[in-house]
ZADO-1210 file (C-alpha; in nm, 4 decimals, padded with zeros to 6 digits):
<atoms>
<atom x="02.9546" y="11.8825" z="23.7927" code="UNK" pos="1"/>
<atom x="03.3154" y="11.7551" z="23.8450" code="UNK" pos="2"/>
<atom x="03.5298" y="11.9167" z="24.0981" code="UNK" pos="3"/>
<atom x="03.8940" y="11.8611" z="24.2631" code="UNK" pos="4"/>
<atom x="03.9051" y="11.7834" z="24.6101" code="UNK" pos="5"/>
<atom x="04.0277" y="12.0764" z="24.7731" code="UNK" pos="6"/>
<atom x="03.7435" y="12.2963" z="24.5232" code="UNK" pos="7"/>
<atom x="03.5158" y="12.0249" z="24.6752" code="UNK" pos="8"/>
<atom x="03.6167" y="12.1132" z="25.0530" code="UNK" pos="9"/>
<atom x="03.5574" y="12.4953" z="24.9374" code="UNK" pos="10"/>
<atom x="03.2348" y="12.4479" z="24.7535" code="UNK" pos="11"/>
<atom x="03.1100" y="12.2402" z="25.0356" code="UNK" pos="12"/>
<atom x="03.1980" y="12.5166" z="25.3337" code="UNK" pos="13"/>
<atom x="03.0837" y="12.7568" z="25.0839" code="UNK" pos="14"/>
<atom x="02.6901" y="12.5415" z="25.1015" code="UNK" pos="15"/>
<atom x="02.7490" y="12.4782" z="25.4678" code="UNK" pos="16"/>
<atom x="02.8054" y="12.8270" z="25.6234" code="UNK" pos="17"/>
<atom x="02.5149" y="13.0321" z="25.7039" code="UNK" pos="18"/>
<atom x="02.4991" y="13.3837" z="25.5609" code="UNK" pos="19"/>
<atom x="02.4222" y="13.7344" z="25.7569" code="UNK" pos="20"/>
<atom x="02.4441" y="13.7761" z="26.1151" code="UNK" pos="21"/>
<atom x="02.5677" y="14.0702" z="26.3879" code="UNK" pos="22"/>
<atom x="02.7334" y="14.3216" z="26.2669" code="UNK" pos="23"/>
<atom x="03.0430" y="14.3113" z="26.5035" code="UNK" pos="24"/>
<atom x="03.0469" y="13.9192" z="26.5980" code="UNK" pos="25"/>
<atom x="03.3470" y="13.7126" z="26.6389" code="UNK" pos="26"/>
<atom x="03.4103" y="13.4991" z="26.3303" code="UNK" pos="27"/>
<atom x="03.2582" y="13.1106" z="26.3673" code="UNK" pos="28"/>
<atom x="03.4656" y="12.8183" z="26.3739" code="UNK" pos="29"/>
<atom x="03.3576" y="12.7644" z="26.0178" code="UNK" pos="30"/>
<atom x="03.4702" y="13.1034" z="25.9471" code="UNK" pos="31"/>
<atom x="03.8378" y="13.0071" z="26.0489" code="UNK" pos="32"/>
<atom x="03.7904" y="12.6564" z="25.8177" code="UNK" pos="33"/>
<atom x="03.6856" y="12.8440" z="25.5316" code="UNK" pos="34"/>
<atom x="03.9531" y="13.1019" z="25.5818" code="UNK" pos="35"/>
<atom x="04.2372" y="12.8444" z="25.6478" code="UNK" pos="36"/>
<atom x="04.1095" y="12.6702" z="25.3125" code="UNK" pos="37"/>
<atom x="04.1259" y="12.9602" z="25.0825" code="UNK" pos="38"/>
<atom x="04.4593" y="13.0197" z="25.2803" code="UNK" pos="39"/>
<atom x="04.3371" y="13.3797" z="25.4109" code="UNK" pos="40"/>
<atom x="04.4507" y="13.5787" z="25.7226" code="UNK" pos="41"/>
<atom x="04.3751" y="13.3708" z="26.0443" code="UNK" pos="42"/>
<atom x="04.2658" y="13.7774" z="26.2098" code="UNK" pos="43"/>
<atom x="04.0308" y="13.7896" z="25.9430" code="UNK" pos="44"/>
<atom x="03.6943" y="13.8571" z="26.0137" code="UNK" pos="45"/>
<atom x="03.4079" y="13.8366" z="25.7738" code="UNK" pos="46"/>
<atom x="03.2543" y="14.2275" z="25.8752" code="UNK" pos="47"/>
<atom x="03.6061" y="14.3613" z="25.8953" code="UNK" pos="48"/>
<atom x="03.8251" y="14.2704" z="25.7163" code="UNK" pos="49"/>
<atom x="04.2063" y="14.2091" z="25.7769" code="UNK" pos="50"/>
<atom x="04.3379" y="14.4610" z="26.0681" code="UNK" pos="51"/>
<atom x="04.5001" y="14.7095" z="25.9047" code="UNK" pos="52"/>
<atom x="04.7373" y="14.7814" z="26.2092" code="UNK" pos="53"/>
<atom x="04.8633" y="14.4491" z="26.4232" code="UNK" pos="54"/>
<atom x="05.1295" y="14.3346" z="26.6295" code="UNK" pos="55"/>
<atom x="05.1308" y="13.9819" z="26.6366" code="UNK" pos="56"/>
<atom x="05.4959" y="14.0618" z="26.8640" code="UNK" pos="57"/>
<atom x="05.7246" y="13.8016" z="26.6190" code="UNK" pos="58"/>
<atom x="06.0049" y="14.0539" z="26.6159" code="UNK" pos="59"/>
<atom x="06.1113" y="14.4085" z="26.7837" code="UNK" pos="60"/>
<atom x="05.8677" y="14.6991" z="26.9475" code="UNK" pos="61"/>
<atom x="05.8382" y="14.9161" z="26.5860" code="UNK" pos="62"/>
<atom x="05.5013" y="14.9976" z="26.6052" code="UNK" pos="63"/>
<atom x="05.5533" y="15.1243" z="26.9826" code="UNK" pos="64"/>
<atom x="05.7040" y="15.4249" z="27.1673" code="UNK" pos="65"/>
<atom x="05.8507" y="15.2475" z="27.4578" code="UNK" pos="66"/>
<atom x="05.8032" y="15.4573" z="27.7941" code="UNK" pos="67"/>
<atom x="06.0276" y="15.5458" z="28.0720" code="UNK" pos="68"/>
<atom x="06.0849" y="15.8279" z="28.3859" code="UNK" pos="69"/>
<atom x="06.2633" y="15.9953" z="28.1056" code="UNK" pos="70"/>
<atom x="06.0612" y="16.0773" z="27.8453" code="UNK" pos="71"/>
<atom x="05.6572" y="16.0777" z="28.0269" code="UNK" pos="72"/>
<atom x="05.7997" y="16.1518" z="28.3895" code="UNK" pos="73"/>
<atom x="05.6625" y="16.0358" z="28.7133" code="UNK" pos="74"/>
<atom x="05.2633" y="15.9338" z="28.7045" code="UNK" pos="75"/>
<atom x="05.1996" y="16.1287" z="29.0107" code="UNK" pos="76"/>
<atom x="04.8849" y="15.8274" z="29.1162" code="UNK" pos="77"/>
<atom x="05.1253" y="15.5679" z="29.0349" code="UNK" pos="78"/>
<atom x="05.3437" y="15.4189" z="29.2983" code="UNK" pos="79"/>
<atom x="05.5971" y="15.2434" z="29.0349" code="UNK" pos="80"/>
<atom x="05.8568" y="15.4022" z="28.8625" code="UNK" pos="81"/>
<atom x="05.8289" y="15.3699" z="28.4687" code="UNK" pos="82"/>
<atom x="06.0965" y="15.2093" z="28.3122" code="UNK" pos="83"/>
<atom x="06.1831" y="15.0859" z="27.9272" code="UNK" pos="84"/>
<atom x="06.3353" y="14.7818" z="28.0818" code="UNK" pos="85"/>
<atom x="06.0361" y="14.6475" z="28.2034" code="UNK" pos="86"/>
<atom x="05.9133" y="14.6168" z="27.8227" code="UNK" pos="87"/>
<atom x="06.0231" y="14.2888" z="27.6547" code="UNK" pos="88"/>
<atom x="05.9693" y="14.0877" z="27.3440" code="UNK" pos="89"/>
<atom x="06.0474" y="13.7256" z="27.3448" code="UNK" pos="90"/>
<atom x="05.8989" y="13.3887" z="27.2015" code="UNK" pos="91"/>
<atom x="05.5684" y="13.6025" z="27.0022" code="UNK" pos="92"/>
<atom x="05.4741" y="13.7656" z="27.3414" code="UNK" pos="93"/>
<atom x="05.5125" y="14.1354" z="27.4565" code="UNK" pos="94"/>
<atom x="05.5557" y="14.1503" z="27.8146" code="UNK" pos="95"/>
<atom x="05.5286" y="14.3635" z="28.0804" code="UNK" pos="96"/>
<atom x="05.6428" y="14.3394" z="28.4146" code="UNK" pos="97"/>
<atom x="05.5764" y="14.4941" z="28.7258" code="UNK" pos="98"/>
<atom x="05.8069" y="14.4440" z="29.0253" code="UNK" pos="99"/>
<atom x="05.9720" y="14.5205" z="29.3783" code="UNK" pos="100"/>
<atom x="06.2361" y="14.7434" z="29.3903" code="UNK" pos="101"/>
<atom x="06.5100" y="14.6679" z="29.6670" code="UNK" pos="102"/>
<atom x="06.4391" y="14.9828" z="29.7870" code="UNK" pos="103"/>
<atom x="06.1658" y="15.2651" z="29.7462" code="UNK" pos="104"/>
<atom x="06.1989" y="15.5218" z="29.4921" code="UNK" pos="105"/>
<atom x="06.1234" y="15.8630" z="29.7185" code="UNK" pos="106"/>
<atom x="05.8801" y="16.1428" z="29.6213" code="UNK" pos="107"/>
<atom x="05.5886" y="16.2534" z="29.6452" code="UNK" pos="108"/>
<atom x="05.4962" y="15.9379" z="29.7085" code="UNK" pos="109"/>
<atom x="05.7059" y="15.6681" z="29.7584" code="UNK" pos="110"/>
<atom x="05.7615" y="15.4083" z="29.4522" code="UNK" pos="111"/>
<atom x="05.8675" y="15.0542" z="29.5837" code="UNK" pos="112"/>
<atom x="05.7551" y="14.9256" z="29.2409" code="UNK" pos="113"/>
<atom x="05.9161" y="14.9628" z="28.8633" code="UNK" pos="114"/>
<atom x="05.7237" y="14.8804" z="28.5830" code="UNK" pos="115"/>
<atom x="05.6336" y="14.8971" z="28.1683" code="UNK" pos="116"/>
<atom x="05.4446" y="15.1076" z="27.9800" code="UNK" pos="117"/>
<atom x="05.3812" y="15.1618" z="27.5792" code="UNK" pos="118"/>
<atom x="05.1713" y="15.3691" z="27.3716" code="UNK" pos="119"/>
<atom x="05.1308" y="15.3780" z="26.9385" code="UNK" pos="120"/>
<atom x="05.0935" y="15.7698" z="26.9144" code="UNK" pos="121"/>
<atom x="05.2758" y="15.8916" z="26.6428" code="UNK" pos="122"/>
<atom x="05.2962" y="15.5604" z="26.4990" code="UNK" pos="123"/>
<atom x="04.9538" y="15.4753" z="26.4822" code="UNK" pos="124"/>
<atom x="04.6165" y="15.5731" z="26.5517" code="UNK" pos="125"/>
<atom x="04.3106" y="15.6352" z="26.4211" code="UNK" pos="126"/>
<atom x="03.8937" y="15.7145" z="26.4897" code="UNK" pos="127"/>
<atom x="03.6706" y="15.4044" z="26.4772" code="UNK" pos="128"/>
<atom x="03.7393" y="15.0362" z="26.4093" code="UNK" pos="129"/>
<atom x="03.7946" y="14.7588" z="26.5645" code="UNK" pos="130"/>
<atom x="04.0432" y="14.7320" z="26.8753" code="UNK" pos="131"/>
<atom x="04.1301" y="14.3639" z="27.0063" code="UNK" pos="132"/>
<atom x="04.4043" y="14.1981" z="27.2601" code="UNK" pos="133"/>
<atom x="04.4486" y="13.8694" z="27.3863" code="UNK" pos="134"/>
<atom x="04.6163" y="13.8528" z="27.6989" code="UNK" pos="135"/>
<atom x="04.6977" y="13.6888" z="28.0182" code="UNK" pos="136"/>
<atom x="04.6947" y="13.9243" z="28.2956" code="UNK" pos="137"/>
<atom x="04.8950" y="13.9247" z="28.6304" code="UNK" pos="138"/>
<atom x="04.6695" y="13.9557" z="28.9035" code="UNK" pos="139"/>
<atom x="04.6885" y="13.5808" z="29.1084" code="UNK" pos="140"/>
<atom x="04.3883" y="13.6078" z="29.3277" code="UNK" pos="141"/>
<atom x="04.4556" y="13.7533" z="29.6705" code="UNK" pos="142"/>
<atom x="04.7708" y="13.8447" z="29.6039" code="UNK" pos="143"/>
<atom x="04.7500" y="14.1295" z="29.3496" code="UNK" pos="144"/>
<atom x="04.6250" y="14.3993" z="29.5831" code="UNK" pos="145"/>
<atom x="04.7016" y="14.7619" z="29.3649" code="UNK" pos="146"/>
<atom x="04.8067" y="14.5900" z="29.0288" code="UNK" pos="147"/>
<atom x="04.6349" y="14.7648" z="28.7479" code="UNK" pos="148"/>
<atom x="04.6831" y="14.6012" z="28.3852" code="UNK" pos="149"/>
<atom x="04.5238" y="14.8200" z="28.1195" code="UNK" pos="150"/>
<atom x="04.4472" y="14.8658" z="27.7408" code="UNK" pos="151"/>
<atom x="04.3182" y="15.1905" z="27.6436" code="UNK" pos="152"/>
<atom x="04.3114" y="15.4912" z="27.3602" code="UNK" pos="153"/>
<atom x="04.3609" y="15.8551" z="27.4072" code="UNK" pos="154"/>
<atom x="04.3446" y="16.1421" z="27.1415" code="UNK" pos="155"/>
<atom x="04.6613" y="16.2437" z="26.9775" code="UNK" pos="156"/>
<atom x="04.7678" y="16.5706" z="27.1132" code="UNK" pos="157"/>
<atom x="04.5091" y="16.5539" z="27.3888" code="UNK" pos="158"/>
<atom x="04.2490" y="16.6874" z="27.0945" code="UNK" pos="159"/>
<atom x="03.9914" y="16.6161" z="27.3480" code="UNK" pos="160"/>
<atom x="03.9379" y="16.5093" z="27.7169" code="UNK" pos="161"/>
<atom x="03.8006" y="16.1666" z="27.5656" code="UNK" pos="162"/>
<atom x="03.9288" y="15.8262" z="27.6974" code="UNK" pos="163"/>
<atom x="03.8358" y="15.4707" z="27.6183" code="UNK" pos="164"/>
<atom x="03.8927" y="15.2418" z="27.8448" code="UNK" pos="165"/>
<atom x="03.8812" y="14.8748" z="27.6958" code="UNK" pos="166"/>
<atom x="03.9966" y="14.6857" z="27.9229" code="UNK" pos="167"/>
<atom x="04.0943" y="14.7386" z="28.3122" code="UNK" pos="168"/>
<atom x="04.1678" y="14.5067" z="28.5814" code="UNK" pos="169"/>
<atom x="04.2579" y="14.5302" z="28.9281" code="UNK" pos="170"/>
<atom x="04.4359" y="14.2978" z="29.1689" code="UNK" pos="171"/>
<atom x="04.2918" y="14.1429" z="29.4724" code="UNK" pos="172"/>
<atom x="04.3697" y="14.1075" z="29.8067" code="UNK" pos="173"/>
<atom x="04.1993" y="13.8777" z="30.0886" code="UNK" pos="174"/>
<atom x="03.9419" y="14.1265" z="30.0822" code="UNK" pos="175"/>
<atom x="03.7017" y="14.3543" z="29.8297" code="UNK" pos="176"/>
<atom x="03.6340" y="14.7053" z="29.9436" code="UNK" pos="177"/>
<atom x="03.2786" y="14.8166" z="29.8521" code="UNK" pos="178"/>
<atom x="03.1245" y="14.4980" z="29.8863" code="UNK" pos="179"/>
<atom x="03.2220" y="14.4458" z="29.5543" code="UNK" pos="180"/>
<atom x="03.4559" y="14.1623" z="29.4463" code="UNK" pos="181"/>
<atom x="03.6898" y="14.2586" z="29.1286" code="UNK" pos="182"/>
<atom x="03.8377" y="13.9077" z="29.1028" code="UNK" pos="183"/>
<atom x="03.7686" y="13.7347" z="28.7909" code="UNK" pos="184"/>
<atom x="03.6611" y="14.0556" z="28.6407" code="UNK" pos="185"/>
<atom x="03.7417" y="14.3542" z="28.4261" code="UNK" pos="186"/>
<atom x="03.6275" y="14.6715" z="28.3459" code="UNK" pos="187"/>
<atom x="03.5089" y="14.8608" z="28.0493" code="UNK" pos="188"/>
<atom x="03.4669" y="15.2498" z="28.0592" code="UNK" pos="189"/>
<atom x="03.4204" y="15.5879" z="27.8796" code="UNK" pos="190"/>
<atom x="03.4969" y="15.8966" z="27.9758" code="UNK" pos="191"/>
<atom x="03.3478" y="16.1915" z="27.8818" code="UNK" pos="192"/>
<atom x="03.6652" y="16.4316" z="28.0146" code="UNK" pos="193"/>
<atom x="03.9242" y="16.3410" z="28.2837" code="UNK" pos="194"/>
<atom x="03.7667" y="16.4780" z="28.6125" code="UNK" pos="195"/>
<atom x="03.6379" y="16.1115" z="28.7165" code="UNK" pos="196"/>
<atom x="03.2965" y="16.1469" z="28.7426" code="UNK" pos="197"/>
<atom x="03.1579" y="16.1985" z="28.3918" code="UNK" pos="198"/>
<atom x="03.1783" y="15.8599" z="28.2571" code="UNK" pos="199"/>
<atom x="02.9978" y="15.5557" z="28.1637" code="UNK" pos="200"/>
<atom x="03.1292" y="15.1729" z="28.2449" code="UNK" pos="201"/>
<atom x="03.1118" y="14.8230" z="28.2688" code="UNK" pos="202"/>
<atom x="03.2419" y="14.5102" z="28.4197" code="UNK" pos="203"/>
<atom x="03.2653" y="14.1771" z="28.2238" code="UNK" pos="204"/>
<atom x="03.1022" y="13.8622" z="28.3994" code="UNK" pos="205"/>
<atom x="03.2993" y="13.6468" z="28.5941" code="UNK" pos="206"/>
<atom x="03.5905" y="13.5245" z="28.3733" code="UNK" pos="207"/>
<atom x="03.8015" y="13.2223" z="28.5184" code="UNK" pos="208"/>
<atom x="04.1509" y="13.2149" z="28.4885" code="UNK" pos="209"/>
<atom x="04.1937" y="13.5565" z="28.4193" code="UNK" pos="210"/>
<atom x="04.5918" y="13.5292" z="28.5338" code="UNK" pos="211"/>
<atom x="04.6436" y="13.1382" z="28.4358" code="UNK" pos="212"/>
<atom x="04.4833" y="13.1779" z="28.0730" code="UNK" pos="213"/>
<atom x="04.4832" y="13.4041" z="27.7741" code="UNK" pos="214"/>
<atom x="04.1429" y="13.6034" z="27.6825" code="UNK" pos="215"/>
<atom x="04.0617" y="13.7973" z="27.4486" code="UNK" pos="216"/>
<atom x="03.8534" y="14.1698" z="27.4999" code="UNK" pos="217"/>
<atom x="03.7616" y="14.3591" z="27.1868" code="UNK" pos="218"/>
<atom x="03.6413" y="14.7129" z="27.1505" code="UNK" pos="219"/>
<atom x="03.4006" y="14.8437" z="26.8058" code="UNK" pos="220"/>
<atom x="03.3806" y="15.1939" z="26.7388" code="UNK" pos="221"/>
<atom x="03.1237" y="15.3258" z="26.4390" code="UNK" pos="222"/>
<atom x="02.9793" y="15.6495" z="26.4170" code="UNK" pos="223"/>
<atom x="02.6734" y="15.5836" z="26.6288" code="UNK" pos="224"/>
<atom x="02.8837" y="15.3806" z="26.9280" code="UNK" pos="225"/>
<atom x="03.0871" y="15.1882" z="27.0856" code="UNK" pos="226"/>
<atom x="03.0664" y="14.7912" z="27.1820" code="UNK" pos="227"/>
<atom x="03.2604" y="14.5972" z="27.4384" code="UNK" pos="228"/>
<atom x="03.3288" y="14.2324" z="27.4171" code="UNK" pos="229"/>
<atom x="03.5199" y="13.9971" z="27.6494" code="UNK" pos="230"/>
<atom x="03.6108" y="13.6000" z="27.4446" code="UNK" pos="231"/>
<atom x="03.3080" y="13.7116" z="27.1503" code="UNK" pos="232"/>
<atom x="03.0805" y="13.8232" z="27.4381" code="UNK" pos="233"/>
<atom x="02.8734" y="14.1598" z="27.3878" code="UNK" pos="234"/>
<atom x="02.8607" y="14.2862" z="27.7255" code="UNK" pos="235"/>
<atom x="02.8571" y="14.7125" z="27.7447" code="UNK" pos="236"/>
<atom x="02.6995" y="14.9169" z="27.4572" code="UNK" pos="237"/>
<atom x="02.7207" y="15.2811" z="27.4297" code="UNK" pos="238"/>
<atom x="02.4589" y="15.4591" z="27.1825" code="UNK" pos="239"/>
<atom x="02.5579" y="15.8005" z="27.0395" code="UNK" pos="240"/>
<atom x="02.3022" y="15.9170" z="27.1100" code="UNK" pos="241"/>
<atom x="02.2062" y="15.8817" z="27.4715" code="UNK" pos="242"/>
<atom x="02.4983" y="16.0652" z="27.6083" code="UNK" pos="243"/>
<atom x="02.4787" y="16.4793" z="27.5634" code="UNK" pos="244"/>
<atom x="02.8611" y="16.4785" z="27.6117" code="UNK" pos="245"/>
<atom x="02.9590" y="16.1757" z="27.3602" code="UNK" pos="246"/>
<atom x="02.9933" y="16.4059" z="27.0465" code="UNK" pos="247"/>
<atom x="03.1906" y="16.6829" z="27.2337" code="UNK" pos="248"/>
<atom x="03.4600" y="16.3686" z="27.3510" code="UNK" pos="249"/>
<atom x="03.4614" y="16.1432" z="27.0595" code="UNK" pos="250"/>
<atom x="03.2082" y="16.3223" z="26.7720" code="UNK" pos="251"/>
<atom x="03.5153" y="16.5712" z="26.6535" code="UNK" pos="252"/>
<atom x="03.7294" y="16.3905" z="26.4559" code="UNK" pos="253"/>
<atom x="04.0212" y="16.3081" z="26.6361" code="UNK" pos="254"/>
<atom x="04.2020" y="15.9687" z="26.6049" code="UNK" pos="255"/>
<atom x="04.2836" y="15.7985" z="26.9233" code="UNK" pos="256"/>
<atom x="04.6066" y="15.5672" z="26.9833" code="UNK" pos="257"/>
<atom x="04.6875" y="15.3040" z="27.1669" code="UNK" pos="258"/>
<atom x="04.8160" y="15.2498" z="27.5320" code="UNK" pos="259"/>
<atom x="04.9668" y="14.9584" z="27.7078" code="UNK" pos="260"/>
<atom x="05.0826" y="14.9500" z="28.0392" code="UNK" pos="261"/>
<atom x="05.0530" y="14.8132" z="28.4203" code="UNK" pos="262"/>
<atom x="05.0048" y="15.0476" z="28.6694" code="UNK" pos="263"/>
<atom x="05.0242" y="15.0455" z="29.0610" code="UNK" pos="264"/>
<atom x="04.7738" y="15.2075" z="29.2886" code="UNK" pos="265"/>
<atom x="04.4280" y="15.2966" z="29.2834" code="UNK" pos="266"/>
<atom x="04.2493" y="15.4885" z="29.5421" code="UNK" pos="267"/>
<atom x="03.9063" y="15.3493" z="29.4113" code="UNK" pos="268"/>
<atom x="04.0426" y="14.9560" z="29.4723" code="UNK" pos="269"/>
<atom x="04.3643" y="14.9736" z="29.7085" code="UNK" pos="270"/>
<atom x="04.7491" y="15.0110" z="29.6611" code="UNK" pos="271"/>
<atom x="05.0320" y="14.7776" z="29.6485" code="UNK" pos="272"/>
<atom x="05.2024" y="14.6762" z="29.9821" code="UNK" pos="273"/>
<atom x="05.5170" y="14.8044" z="29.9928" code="UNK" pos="274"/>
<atom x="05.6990" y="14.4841" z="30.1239" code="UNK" pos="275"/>
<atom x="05.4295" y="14.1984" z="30.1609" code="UNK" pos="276"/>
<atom x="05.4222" y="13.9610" z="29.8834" code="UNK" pos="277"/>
<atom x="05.1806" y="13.7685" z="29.9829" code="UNK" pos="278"/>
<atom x="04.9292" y="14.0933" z="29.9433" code="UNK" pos="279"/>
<atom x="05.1061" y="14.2322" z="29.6291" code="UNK" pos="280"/>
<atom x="05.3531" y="13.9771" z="29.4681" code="UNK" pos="281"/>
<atom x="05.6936" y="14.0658" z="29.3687" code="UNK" pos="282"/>
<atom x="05.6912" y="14.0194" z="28.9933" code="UNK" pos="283"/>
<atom x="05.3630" y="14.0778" z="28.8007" code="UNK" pos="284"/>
<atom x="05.4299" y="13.9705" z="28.4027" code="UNK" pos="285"/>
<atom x="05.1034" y="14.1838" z="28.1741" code="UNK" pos="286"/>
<atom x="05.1647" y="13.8836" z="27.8872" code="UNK" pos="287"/>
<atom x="05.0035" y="13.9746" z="27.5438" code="UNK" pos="288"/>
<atom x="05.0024" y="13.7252" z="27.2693" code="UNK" pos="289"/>
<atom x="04.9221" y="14.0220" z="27.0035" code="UNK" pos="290"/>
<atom x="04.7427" y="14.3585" z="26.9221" code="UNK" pos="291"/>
<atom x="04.5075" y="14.4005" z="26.5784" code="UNK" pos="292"/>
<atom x="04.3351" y="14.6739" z="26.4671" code="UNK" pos="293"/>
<atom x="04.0543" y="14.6663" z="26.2225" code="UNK" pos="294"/>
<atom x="03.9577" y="15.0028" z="26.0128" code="UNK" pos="295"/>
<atom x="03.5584" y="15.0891" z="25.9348" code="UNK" pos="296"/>
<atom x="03.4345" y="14.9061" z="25.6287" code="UNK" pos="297"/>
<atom x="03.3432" y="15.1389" z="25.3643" code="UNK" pos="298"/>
</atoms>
């Protein structure tokens, strides 16, 4: 049999790639070749699809509701003050940044910080799928004490007390309370409802680089769990059905969307300094190269 070239290169990937596999994994190298030869989506993965929902960040913030004091108020936990000028789109990057104000914001608490936050509701959400970033995050060892990057889905209209947590991280100072370092780690969780205690999580394994590189964490929802993966690694698994409370949070229909944002202060791993740098550093950029969103295959 005769063939043209490029039907040769096709045929020959065709012959060459293995079939099957994990439902869920990240798509091969010889995925991308294949893909890139047949002149598909580059976010196309062979048990999903194309993401029917993505920000890839090449023009304006559309498919967001950009945040500020004004329209979601004052976190009361936080101890920045939100504000849409800390959300910026430039060169295929969202970013945003967290940074010292020249003088505290008073309250409550006081606010010596200002910083981003986004969110897709009423734009876009929906229940299970496929949820993946790839970011580079802003917490330079030892001197990110209280900085608190975070991607994460709520229920539209607070349907139910459900949140999923895919990806937390929290700065570091010259010390880890707990005995428990989270430098060079992030955190996956689920909660049940919001009072704190009823929920399930998960750190990743050490992850170099996390503020000098971009990674990637992905999140799989179907209707008997969830999946968390950190650069194509499986590393937290929920089942349906070992958690009584799972069907009451997530089982009732509701579609989630999307949240975005960098927050400062936690009382489980420490809050910003108020004027040291050198434990909480002036300007923290959240940098993420894009968003996708994959819907369940039929």
């Amino acid at each position: 049999m005769l063939l043209v070239p490029g039907l040769f290169l096709i045929a020959f990937l065709l012959v060459a790639l293995p079939s099957g596999g994990d439902a869920g994994r990240e798509s091969r190298t010889s995925d991308l070749v294949l893909d890139r030869a047949l002149g598909a989506d580059e976010a196309y993965l062979p048990e999903w699809g194309i993401p029917v929902h993505r920000d890839e960040f090449d023009s304006g913030l559309e498919r967001w509701t950009v945040r500020d004091r004004s329209t979601h108020g004052s976190l009361s936990y936080d101890r920045a003050l939100i504000a849409s000028s800390q959300v910026a789109v430039r060169n295929g990057m969202l970013t945003i940044t967290g940074q010292r104000l020249e003088a505290p914001i008073p309250g409550n608490e006081d606010r010596p910080f200002v910083t981003g936050y986004v969110d897709s509701a009423g734009i876009f959400s929906q229940e299970f799928g496929r949820w993946e970033i790839r970011a580079r995050l802003p917490l330079p060892p030892g001197s990110s004490q209280g900085i608190w990057p975070a991607f994460w889905l709520r229920p539209d209209n607070s349907a139910t007390e459900g949140e999923i947590d895919i990806m937390e991280a929290y700065g570091t100072a010259a010390s880890s309370p707990y005995s428990f370092s989270t430098r060079s780690r992030t955190q996956a969780s689920l909660h049940f409802d919001q009072s704190g205690q009823n929920k399930t999580s998960g750190w990743t394994p050490a992850i170099p680089g996390l503020d000098t590189e971009f990674h990637v964490w992905a999140f799989e929802w179907t209707p008997t769990g969830m999946a968390w993966y950190i650069d194509g690694l499986l590393y937290k698994k929920v089942l349906r059905e070992d958690y009584p409370a799972y069907d009451v949070a997530f089982g009732t229909g509701a579609k989630f969307h999307m949240r975005l944002n960098l927050q400062y202060g936690s009382k489980y791993w420490g809050y910003p300094d108020p004027v040291d740098p050198s434990v909480t550093v002036d300007r923290a950029p959240f940098e993420i190269d894009y968003v996708r969103v994959w819907e369940l295959p039929r």
